[in-house]
Structures are given as C-alpha cells and as structure tokens.
Residue, then its C-alpha position, 0 to 999 in steps of 0.5 A: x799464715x800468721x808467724x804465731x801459727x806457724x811457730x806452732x809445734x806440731x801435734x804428736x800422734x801416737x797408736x796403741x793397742x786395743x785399751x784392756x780398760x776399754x774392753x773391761x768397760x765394754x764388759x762391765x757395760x754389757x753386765x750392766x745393760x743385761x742387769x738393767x733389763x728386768x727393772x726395765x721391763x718392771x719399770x715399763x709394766x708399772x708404768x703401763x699398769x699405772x702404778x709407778x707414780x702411787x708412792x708419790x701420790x700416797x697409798x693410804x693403808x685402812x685398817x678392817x675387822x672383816x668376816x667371810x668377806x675377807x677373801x674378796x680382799x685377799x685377792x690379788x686382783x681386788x689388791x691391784x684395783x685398789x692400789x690404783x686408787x691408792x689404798x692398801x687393805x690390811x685385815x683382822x679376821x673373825x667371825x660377825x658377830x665378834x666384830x660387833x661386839x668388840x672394840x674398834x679402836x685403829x680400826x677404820x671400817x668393819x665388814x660383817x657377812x650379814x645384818x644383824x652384826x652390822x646393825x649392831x655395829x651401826x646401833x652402838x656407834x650411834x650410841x656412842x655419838x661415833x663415826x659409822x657410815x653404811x655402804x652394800x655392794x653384793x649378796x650371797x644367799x645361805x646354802x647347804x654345800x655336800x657332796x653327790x652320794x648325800x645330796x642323791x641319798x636325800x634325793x631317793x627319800x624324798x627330801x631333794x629334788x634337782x634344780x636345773x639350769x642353763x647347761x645342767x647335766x641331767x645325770x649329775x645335777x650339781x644344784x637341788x632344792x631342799x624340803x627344808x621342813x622334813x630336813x629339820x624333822x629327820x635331824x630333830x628326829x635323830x635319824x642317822x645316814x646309815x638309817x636312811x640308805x647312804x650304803x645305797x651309794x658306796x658310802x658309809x656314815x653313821x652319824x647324824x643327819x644335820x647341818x654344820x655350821x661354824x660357832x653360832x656364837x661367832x659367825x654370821x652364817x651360823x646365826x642366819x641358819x638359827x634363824x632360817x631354822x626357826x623361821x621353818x619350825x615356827x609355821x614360817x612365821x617369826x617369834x615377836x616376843x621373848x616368850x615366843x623366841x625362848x620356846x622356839x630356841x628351845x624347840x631347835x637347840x637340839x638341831x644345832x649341834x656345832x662343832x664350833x669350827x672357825x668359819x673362815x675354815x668352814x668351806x675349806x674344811x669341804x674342799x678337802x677330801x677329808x671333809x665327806x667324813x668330818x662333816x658331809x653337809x656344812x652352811x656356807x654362802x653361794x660365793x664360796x661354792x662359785x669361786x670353788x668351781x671356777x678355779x676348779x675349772x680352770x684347773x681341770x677343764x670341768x667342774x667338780x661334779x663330786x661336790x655340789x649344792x643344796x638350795x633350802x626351800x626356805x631361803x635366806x638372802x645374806x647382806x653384808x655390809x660395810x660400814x666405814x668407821x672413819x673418813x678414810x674408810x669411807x673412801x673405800x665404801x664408796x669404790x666397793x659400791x661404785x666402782x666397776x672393776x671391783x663389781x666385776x670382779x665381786x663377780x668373778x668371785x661368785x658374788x650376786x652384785x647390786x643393780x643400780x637400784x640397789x636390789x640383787x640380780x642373778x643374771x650377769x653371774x648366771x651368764x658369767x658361769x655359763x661362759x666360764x663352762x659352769x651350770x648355773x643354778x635354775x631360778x625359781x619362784x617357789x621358795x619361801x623367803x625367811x624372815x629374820x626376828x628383829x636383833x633382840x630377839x634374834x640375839x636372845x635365840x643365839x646365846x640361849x642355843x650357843x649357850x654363848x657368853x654375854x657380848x663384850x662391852x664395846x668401848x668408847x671409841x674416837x673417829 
C-alpha cells in the first residue's frame, strides 16, 4: 500500500433515524403518483384514439350556415371523426332559404336542407364570379310525423292505410301511407278532428286538420311541402309559367296555415308530450323520426310506439347540399362524401347515404334499424314522385303563400 493511502484518514460513518424528509417525500411522491393517474390515462386515450399530435399538426376551424342538418355536426361522434382530420365545425343556424339569401362573409361553406336553397347559393356565387363548390353525401325523404290516435282516425276514414316492413307489429304499425289528394281536400275543406271521430280514440281536438310546418318563408321543408302540395293540387303536374304558379299558389294558401315555428324547433316541438295538442301532425324529414327512435330505444329497450309516421303517397325526396365557399371548406365537402366513418354514421342518424354512383339506396338503413330492434318501413313502388317548379317559379309560389319579404340582397363576398 502506497504511504499516501495509508496516511488516509479513515471514513466516518454515522447512523440516523428514519429522515422525517425522506417520509415527507414518500408522502408527497404518493400524492403525486395518484395526481399523475387520471392525466395518464387521459394521455393514453388520446393517444390510442389518435388525437394527442392534432394540436401539433393544426385543427382548422370552418365556419358554416347550416339548417336541418346542423344536428349531423352537433354529434359528438361526427366531432371526434372530424378532429381526427383535424377540423372543427363551428355553425349559425337558420332556416334554407335564409342562408341563401343572406351574406357569407366569414363564412367557409353553407348547408341548406334542400335544392332550391343551395341553387341559389350556387346561382348568386356564379354571379358574383365567387367561391362555390357542391358536394351531396345523404337524403331524407318529407314525411308527416303524428301520433297513433291521428294516424288510425285518418286510417278509419280512409285516408290511411299501414305500410309494413321487416319486423312491423300488425297492431301498432308505426309507418302509413297517406292519400295525399283526399288529405289536402279534408284540409282545404276546413274539416275539423273532432268532425271526423278523433273521440273514437280517447282524444279530443277541435282544430283543423293540416299539416304543420315551420315558416315557409325560412325553412327548407317548409317549401318542399308547398311544392309536394301543389304538385297534388295541379293534377300532378307543375306550373310552367307565372300564370300557372299564381293560380295554384292561390288555390293552396288557404292550406298552409303556419305557425311560423323555427324549424330547428319543429321535431322537437313533436318529441314532447305537449306536442299532441300544440300540432298533432308537423313536416319533418325521416332522419329526424329514425334517430328519435334509436335513442328512444336505447333508452327504454322498445320503440316509441305512440309516435309514428305518415308516408305521403306523393313523395318528395330532400337533397341537401353542401356547397363549400372556401378552399378550406372544400376539405370538409370531400370527407362528408367520401369518408366511411362520417357515411356510417350519417347513417346511424337516420340518414339514407349515397351509393357509389351517387344515387340514394335504403337497404343498409333498413337493415340498420332492424339490428337496432326498429321496424323499417315497407318499400313501395306505387307513390307518385313529386316535381319540384323550376327555382323562379317555386320562389314566386313561396312569397305569394308566406306573403314573405323580398330575398335580402347578397353582398359581394371575397374567397
């Protein structure tokens, strides 16, 4: 051993109690773990669901005027499909054919529920030499949605017979066909329920036998059953000229009584129990009555059996249309029509999605309502399909029954 080792002092050693430190850390570091555990397992999810790196790689947000449709992009599972593609959907509600005649600065697509809105849109756009850009992704046929004790009174004078389908309950149909002609006639006629035997069925109602819609002046499917209407009242045949729209609009204002409801607040108005007497048969669209019974049956087991549907024997088949406004929008036009997670679950919401040539098929939703313990509706070839007037004409019929304002010019917008 080297001298200068061994002059080395030798180490001192000394033994202390358990550090109240120490065990204050310990204490501090189980906090701390238990702290940890729920952003952890946040942290995991995000990453197993694929969204932790979206604020890295930019969530854009896009701004739309949306109508009926706004639902489709209030669910949270069409949220979290989209934040995968790294977009956010913030939306301004109105009825169709507000969002047509209104401006679209900030704005980076429009979604009206039907047509005529979105060829306005697309009409004034070309005009103004602006951005537009179509994309279609699903349908929903008009349908009158009311209540069984209706629904059988009409059935016990004729009017309405059931349309059953796959796993239908021969007692309590929820779907019917309705004679469209004779319905417009007991309506024009003023007949009341009461005039026809709604006693019959443990109900009393005075009021006059129509069909409610939302504001004609507003709302999408407010329009299309002006047009279904005259269609019926025209010998199934539309008006071609401004003399022939003026005399049918004429001929069915007095139908068209409208209480000038929000259409976003139209089905809800039905859902409640209060709905049987405020307005016992409302215009809706058939997604909306789909989607009513899949939560209704995921929250009871069963249908709602109470509420059900009538088909109009002349039909009128709803294709909204998103139309991006922007580059930006454009990205979220394509995903609506392309993009298999949105299709389904498009789906899932009742919606009738477009097949790969780009025509609506019902099969998939029937077979999707089945599974989910829902009758689906019997196909049928023996409506009459509806025509629409061209746009002029249509817009012409619209202001003369709402006595609406005149459109509100659309100002110059920059893409």
């Amino acid at each position: 051993m080297s001298a200068e080792r061994s002059n080395a002092e030798e180490p001192r050693l000394s033994i202390r109690g358990p550090s109240r430190r120490l065990a204050l850390r310990g204490r501090t570091l189980r906090s701390l773990v238990t702290a940890l555990a729920f952003p952890v397992a946040g942290l995991l999810a995000l990453t197993a669901g694929g969204h932790l790196l979206l604020p890295f790689d930019g969530v854009i947000t896009l701004e739309g005027k949306i109508a009926s449709k706004s639902e489709f992009f209030e669910d949270e599972k069409v949220q979290r499909i989209l934040m995968k593609h790294g977009i956010r959907v913030h939306i301004t509600r109105m009825g169709s054919r507000d969002i047509a005649t209104t401006g679209f600065d900030g704005y980076d697509f429009a979604f009206p529920s039907g047509q005529p809105a979105a060829d306005m849109i697309k009409n004034d756009r070309k005009s103004k030499d602006a951005y537009a850009k179509g994309h279609s992704a699903f349908v929903s046929p008009i349908v009158l949605a009311t209540y069984r004790e209706y629904a059988e009174t009409l059935r016990d004078n004729g009017l309405a017979r059931p349309r059953q389908g796959v796993g239908a309950d021969e007692n309590s149909p929820l779907y019917y066909t309705l004679n469209m002609k004779r319905f417009i006639e007991l309506s024009a006629g003023g007949k009341k329920w009461s005039d026809i035997g709604i006693e019959k069925h443990r109900t009393t109602n005075g009021n006059r036998i129509l069909a409610q819609t939302s504001n004609i002046c507003e709302a999408n499917h407010a329009g299309t059953y002006l047009g279904l209407v005259a269609f019926v009242e025209n010998r199934n045949t539309v008006p071609t000229d401004n003399a022939a729209a003026d005399r049918v609009a004429r001929m069915i204002k007095p139908t068209l009584v409208s209480q000038g409801l929000p259409s976003e607040e139209m089905f809800k108005t039905y859902e409640v129990p209060e709905g049987k007497g405020l307005a016992p048969i409302v215009v809706v669209y058939e997604h909306q009555y789909f989607a009513y019974q899949i939560r209704h049956r995921q929250r009871t087991g069963k249908p709602d059996s109470q509420r059900v549907l009538l088909y109009p024997s002349t039909q009128f088949l709803t294709e909204p249309e998103y139309i991006a406004l922007t580059p930006k929008g454009d990205r979220l036009g394509e995903l609506l029509a392309s993009d298999e997670q949105l299709q389904r679950r498009a789906m899932e919401l009742g919606f009738r999605v477009l097949d790969t040539s780009g025509k609506a098929t019902s099969t998939e939703l029937y077979r999707f309502l089945e599974d989910q313990g829902i009758p689906a509706p019997a196909s049928t070839a023996e409506d009459t399909k509806a025509t629409l007037p061209s746009l002029p004409l249509l817009e012409r019929m619209i202001t003369s029954v709402g006595d609406c304002p005149p459109p509100k010019q659309t100002p110059e917008t920059s893409s």
